[in-house]
Steps between C-alpha positions, in 0.01 A plus 500: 500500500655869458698574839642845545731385715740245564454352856570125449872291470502335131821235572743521224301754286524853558258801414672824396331859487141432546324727268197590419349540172166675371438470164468229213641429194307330210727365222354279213186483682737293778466649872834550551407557900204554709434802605604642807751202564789503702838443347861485623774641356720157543409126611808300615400102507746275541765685511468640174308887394231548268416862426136548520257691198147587389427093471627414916215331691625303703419574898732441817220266626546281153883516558530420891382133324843476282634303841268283620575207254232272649551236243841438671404469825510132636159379626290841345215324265628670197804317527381147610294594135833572301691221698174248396536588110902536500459161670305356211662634224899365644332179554333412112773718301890379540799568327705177374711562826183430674516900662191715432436585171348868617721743613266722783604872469323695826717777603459733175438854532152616439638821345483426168454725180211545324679365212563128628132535694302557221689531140696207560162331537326641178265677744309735258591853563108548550489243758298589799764360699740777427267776669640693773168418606575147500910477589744650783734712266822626639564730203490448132714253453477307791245351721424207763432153317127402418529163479826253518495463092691861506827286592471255204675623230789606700535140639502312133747750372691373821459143376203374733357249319295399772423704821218649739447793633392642811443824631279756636287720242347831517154612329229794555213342509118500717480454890347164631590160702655340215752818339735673580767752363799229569430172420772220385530266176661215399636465103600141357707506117621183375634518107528265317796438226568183297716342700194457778309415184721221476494370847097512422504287202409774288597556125282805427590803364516826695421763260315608202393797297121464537219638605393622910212277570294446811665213594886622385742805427552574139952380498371224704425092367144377640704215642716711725217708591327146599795407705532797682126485611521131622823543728325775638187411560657175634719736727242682667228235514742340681549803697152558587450159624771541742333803598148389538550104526491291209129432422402852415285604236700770267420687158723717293374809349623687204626826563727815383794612609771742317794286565365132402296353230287260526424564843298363809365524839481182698202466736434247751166413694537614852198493750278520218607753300747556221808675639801643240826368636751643253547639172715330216586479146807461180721764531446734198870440264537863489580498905776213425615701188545796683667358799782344223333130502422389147534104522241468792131505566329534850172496718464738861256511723425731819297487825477670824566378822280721683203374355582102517604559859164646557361201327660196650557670866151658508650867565178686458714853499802619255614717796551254713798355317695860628373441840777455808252387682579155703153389494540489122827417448534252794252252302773483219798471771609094479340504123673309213385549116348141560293619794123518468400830670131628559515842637338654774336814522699727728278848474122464581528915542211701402509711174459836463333652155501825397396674223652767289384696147686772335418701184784409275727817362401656176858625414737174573500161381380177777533191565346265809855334501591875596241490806578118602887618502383751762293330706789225546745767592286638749342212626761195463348183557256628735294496203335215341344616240352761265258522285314740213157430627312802251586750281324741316532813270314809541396662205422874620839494753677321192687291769593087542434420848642165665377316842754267669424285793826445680530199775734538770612169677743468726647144455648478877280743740131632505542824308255812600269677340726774668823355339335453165333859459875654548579299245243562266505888567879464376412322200211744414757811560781384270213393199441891494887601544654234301211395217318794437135421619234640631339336830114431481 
């Protein structure tokens, strides 16, 4: 996805000085950008500027997303999704004024600093995440969100006790039917203090100075860690269930994530087969701490509302969701979160496969996530997937050599072999210019 020139309308965000740049810079054994990669001098999104450096990789085809905001969209499956779980959650958890107890925050920024996406979270700074091979960097400070848990520190030091969060996220990742570079989340914090612990009929103690355990934090009681696993495994059982109906079979499975401990997975049996519906866990104290909350405990979980909509609708695609098309969205059009929807296949087009292998540069670091990021810049969502079928090294050339087989799909007319090679030819032209490789 390295364009050398600018030739589509990105609404509200604005490319300055397209540049291009042709050389690399390794720092800490850290690639601080891939080689060849085109850069602007200045991004403007939202209104506000962001001076570009040796860590930009974002691409105008990333940003023209920034708008689209398909979780807000009456009727569009991803928000009949949201609508289902906000639904559930206003209707078990109410204040003593009988209004919701979560507040639902969906109109945040996903500019947000590397600080509050990953430090804030305890993200290790050896954390795969934090590659640019793995995350849309604006510059060195700031970049577009990962997931929704980038905004939760910011909203407990605003005194959000309880709250979700909504939004569209943004991720380099492999080319199939079920990812895609933008996908969107949905975060859930409730904390816990002792007045709540009082309304429970609790008289535990928070906090102690013990030991971190498998089944606690170290400044945290075993009781409190116990209470914060049964309200929310009762929360999202009972979330599930209103998902997938209330007789399913689920299982939780223990997990790790940098920002809670103990943590867990929740699975459910779906057409015969073990499907992850979210991730979850106690908020690791040090979050709290550092957010200026000392007197309260908490539990989070996440999910994605790409993948349950693909679940409960039957959407066998992830690009359909950014489809205009009628015959998709027309099938959502009188919908209601409480509407049970079976899609129907709109595209019964032919695919196209073609093959491409490339001797990978001797002199310059790479990364697939560097070839995917092409592909989708020069292909869009005409393609439906790519994959490393063989690689190889050659021990008298001295040389790595990858084969991908790239599908091309088009998801509302027949595509040609025609349309497809022109295509291809483009994406085989700018792997030389723009990643350094030799053609097979």
């Amino acid at each position: 996805m390295f364009l050398t020139t600018l030739s589509m309308r990105l609404p509200r965000t604005h490319v300055k000085n397209f540049i291009t740049i042709k050389k690399c810079h390794i720092d800490d054994g850290v690639r601080k950008f891939s080689s060849s990669t085109v850069l602007f001098d200045e991004l403007e999104i939202n209104k506000k500027k962001y001076k570009t450096d040796n860590t930009t990789n974002v691409r105008p085809r990333i940003l023209s997303h920034l708008d689209r905001k398909l979780y807000l969209q009456k009727h569009h499956p991803l928000c009949l999704i949201k609508e289902k779980i906000i639904y559930y959650m206003h209707d078990k958890y109410r204040s003593k004024y009988h209004t919701p107890r979560f507040a639902v925050i969906d109109q945040l920024d996903p500019v947000v600093t590397i600080k509050d996406n990953f430090d804030s979270l305890l993200v290790p700074k050896d954390h795969p995440s934090r590659k640019l091979s793995d995350s849309y960097y604006l510059n060195s400070e700031y970049m577009l969100r990962a997931h929704t848990s980038a905004h939760q520190s910011n909203l407990m030091r605003m005194g959000l006790d309880h709250f979700l969060v909504v939004g569209d996220v943004y991720r380099r990742d492999e080319i199939d039917r079920s990812h895609y570079p933008v996908f969107h989340q949905m975060e859930g914090v409730s904390l816990i203090d002792n007045l709540m612990l009082g309304k429970m009929n609790e008289n535990i103690k928070m906090f102690e100075a013990g030991e971190r355990t498998e089944t606690k934090q170290g400044v945290h009681t075993q009781d409190i860690s116990n209470l914060c696993e049964a309200d929310l495994k009762n929360c999202l059982v009972g979330l599930a269930k209103a998902l997938f109906g209330q007789n399913i079979e689920y299982r939780w499975v223990d997990c790790y994530f940098p920002f809670t401990h103990p943590s867990w997975e929740l699975e459910v049996m779906f057409n015969g087969e073990w499907l992850e519906v979210l991730g979850c866990g106690v908020m690791e104290q040090q979050i709290l701490h550092e957010a200026g909350i000392q007197d309260k405990v908490g539990w989070a979980f996440g999910l994605g509302l790409e993948r349950l909509a693909m679940i409960l609708y039957g959407i066998p695609d992830i690009r359909l969701f950014w489809s205009q098309d009628s015959g998709f969205l027309n099938q959502f059009k009188d919908a209601t979160h409480e509407s049970v929807i079976k899609f129907k296949e709109v595209s019964k087009n032919p695919q196209c496969v073609n093959d491409v292998s490339f001797w990978l540069p001797k002199d310059q670091p790479y990364d697939s996530n560097d070839f995917y990021d092409l592909v989708r810049e020069a292909g869009g969502p005409t393609v439906e997937q790519v994959t490393l079928v063989d690689e190889f090294f050659h021990p008298k050339k001295g040389l790595q050599s990858h084969c991908y087989r790239i599908v091309y799909r088009h998801m509302d007319r027949p595509l040609t072999n025609e349309e497809a090679n022109v295509i291809h030819n483009d994406i085989k032209k700018n792997a030389v210019d723009k990643l350094g490789v030799t053609m097979r």
